[in-house]
N, C-alpha and C positions, 0 to 999 in steps of 0.2 A: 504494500500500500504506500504509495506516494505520500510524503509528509506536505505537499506544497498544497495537495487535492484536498485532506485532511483540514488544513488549518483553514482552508477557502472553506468547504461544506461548516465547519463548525461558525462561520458567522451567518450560515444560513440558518444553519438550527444549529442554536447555540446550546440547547439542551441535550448532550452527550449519550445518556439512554435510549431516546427520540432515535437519534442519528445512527444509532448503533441499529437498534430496531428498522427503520427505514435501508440501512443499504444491506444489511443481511438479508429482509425478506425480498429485497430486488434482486441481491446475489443467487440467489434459488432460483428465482426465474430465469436468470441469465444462463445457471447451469441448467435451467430443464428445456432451451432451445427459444427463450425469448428474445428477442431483436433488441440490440440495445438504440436509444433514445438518441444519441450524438454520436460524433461521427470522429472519428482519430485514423490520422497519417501514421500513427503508431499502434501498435499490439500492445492493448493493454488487458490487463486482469480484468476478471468480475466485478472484483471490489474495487477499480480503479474508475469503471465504466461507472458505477455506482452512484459513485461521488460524483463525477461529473457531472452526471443526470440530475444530480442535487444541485451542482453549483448553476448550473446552465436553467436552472427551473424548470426541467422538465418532470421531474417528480415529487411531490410534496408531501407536507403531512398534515393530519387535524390532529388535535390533544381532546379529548371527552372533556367537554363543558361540567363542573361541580353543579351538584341540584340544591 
């Protein structure tokens, strides 16, 4: 995992369990043959592609609103 990808994604979600949860359960679909979201002149990992897709906003997250 890229440390530059990393530090970019965490000002997107700056909440670290969030983040963690967000690119793992993308990373699972990247491994069961899903398309990744942006596009690299380079080969990168699952978890690299992840981030990306985080930092480029193609993936998001919502947090459960408290009642």
């Amino acid at each position: 995992m890229r440390d530059e990808y990393l530090k970019e994604a965490i000002k997107i979600i700056p909440d670290t369990n969030a983040l963690i949860n967000v690119v793992s359960r993308r990373v699972k679909q990247l491994k069961r043959g899903h398309r990744p979201l942006v596009e690299s002149l380079e080969k990168l990992n699952p978890e690299d592609i992840a981030l990306r897709e985080v930092i480029e906003g193609k993936i998001s997250y919502e947090t459960a609103g408290e009642s």
